[in-house]
N, C-alpha and C positions, 0 to 999 in steps of 0.2 A: 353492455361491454362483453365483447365476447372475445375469444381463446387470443386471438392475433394480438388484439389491443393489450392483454396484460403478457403479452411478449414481448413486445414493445416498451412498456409501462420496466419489466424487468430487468430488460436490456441496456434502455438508459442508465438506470437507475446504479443497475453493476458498472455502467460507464464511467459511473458519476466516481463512485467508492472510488475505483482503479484510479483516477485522475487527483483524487484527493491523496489517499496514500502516496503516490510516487512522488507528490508534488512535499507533503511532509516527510519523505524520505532523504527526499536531493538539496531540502534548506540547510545551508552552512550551520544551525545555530544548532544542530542533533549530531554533524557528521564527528566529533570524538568521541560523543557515544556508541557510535557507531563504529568507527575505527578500534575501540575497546574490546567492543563485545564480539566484533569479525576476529580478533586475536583469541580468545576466550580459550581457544579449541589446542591451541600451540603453547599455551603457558604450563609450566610443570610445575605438580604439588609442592 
């Protein structure tokens, strides 16, 4: 296995995360969790 091959091996692999995350970001069943916590920064003590 040489240098290319675990660039490769890497590259998917980061593909793979990327595609997971975004895909658990954009499911209806988190977005008011998420709607919440994108407010967090504008609510006052």
């Amino acid at each position: 296995m040489d240098i290319n091959t675990l660039r490769i091996v890497a590259t998917v692999l980061s593909f793979i995360v990327f595609i997971g995350i975004a895909v658990w970001v954009w499911r209806n069943r988190k977005s008011s969790d998420f709607k919440e916590a994108a407010n967090l920064p504008f609510k006052e003590d």
